[in-house]
N, C-alpha and C positions, 0 to 999 in steps of 0.2 A: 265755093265747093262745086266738083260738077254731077250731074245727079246719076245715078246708075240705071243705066237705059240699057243693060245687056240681055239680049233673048234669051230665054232657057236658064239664065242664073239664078240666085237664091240671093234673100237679103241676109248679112250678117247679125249676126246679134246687136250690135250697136247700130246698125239701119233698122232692125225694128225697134226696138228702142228708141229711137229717133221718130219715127211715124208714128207711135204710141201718140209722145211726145205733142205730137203738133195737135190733136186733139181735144186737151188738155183746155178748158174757159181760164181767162186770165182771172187769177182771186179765187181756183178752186181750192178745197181741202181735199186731197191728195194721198192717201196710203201706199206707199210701194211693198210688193211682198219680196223675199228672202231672194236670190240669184239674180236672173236675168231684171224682174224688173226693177233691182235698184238701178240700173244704168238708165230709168229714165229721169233721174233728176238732174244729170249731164247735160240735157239737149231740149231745154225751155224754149221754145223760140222769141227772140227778140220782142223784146215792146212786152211779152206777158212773162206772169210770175203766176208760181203756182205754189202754194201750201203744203209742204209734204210732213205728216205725220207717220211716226214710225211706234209699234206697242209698246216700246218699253220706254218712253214718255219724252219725245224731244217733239214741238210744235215749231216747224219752219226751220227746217237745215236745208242743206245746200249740195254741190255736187264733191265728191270726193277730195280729198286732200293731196297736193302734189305729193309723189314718193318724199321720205322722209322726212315728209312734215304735219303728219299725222298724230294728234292727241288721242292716247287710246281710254280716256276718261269720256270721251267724244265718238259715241258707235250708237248705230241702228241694232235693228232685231237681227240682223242675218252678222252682228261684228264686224262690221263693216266700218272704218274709219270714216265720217262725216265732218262736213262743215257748217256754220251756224251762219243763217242773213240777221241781218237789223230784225232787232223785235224776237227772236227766237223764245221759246219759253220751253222749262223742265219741269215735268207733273211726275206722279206716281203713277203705278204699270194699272194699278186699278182703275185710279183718273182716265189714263189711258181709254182703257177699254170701255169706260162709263160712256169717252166721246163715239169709239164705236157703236155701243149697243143703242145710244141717244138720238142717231141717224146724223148723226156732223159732218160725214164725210160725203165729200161729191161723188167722188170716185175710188174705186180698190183697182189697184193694178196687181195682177199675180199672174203665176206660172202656173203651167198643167203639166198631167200625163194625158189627158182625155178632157174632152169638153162634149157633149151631144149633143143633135140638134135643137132638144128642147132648152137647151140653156146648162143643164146640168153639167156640176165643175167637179172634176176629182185632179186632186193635187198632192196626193200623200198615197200611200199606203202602206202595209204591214210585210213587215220580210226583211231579208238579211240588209237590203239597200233601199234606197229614197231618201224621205223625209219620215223619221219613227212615229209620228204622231201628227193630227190633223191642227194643234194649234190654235194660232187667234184667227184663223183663216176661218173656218166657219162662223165666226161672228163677224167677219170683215162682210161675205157675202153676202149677208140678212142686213146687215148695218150701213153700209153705202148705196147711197141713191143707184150709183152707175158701178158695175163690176167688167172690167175689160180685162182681158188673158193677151198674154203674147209670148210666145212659142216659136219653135220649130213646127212645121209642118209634117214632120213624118220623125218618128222614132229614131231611134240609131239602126235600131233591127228592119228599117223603112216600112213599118207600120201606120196608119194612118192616128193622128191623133183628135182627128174632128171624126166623132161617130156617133151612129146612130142612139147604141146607149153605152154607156160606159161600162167597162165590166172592174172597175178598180172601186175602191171605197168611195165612198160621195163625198165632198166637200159641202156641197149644198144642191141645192134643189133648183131648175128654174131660175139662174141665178145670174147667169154670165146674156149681158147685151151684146158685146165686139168683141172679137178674138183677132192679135194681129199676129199673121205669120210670116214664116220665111219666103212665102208667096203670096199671101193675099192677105185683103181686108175682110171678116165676114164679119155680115151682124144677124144676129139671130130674135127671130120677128115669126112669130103666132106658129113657133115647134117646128121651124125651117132654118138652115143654112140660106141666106141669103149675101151674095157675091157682091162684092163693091168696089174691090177694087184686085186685079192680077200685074205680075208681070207683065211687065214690055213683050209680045211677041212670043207668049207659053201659050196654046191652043189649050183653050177652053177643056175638050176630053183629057186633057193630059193632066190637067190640074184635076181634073173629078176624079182620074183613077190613083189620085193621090189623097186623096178625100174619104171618108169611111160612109157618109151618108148623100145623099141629092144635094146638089148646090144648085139654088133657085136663082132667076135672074128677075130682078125687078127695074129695069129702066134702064140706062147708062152703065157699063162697067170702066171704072177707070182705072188707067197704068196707074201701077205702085211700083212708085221710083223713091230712093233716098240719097241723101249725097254718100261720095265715096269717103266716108269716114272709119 
C-alpha cells in the first residue's frame, strides 16, 4: 500500500482506524466502542493479534463479514455483523461487564464529541440526536488499563473537539491517554495536549487553531502517515 503523504490533507476514517490499530501490543484485550472504532479490528497489523471484547459477551471476534455473508446471531454491541478467530468464547452481558469492572481489559477504544486536556471524555449526550444514554462506556473508562479515543478533528460545524473543558456530559473523568485524529497523534500527560505526531507538511499554528486548547511539544514531532486504504 502507498502511505498518504499529502500536505494539508486529512486521514480518513479507515487511516485512523488504521493508526489506532498499529498501537495495539500483540496478546492485548481489546474493547472497541460503537462507530468509528469498530473498524479497528480490520487493520491488526501482520505478525500481532489482538483480543477484541465487545459488552454484550463475544471474547475474540474478528474483522467484519464479506457482504452477504453475515450471521446475524453473530454481532457486537453497536449490531454490527462479526466474525469469530480460533478459541473465540460466548459469556453473559453481566460476565461481560464483570471483565470490565475486573480491570481485564488493556485497552478501550472509543469515540468522542469532546475530550479536554485533562483527559476527560464525553461521548454521549442528552437531546433530540447522538447517543441517548452514556452506556457501558463509563465503565469501560474506569475499567481498562489504557482508554484511547479517535475521532475527527474538528465537528461538522468545524468546532474543535480537543478542549480545554468539555461542556457536553462526562463520560468519565481523567480518563483518555491518546486520542487519534484526522490530523494528529495526541497524548495527554500531567493535564496537557501533548503532540506526537501531525500531518506531512500542516504548519504547526494551523493545527493549534484547529485545536480548542495548547498543544505542548515534547521532543520529536512525527509525520502521521497511513496507507491509502
Amino acid at each position: 500500500m502507498t502511505q498518504n503523504t499529502r500536505p494539508n490533507s486529512r486521514l480518513s476514517n479507515a487511516q485512523i482506524a488504521w493508526r489506532a490499530a498499529q498501537d495495539i501490543a500483540d496478546g492485548a484485550y481489546v474493547n472497541l466502542g460503537i462507530g468509528l472504532p469498530e473498524m479497528v479490528a480490520s487493520y491488526q497489523p501482520p505478525g500481532r493479534e489482538a483480543i477484541f471484547h465487545t459488552e454484550n459477551g463475544i471474547l475474540n471476534f474478528g474483522e467484519p463479514p464479506a457482504p452477504g455473508e453475515e450471521d446475524w446471531d453473530l454481532i457486537n454491541a453497536g449490531k454490527k455483523a462479526v466474525t469469530l478467530k480460533l478459541g473465540a468464547a460466548f459469556f453473559h452481558h453481566a460476565d461481560s461487564f464483570a471483565m470490565v469492572r475486573g480491570g481485564h481489559l488493556d485497552v478501550a477504544i472509543l469515540g468522542a464529541y469532546q475530550v479536554s486536556q485533562k483527559g476527560d471524555l464525553a461521548n454521549w449526550r442528552v437531546g433530540s440526536t447522538g447517543v441517548p444514554a452514556v452506556g457501558g462506556a463509563m465503565d469501560l473508562v474506569h475499567g481498562a488499563r489504557q482508554v484511547f479515543v479517535i475521532t475527527e478533528h474538528l465537528t461538522k460545524a468545524g468546532e474543535p473537539k480537543l478542549v480545554e473543558a468539555c461542556s457536553f456530559p462526562l463520560t468519565g473523568v481523567a480518563c483518555v491517554t491518546r486520542v487519534y485524529t484526522s490530523h494528529a497523534v495526541v497524548d495527554i500527560a500531567d493535564g496537557r495536549f501533548v503532540l506526537r505526531e501531525k500531518l506531512p507538511g500542516q504548519a504547526f499554528a494551523e493545527l493549534q487553531a484547529m485545536t480548542g486548547a495548547t498543544l505542548h511539544v515534547d521532543g520529536e514531532v512525527a509525520d502521521l502517515v497511513a496507507p491509502d486504504i
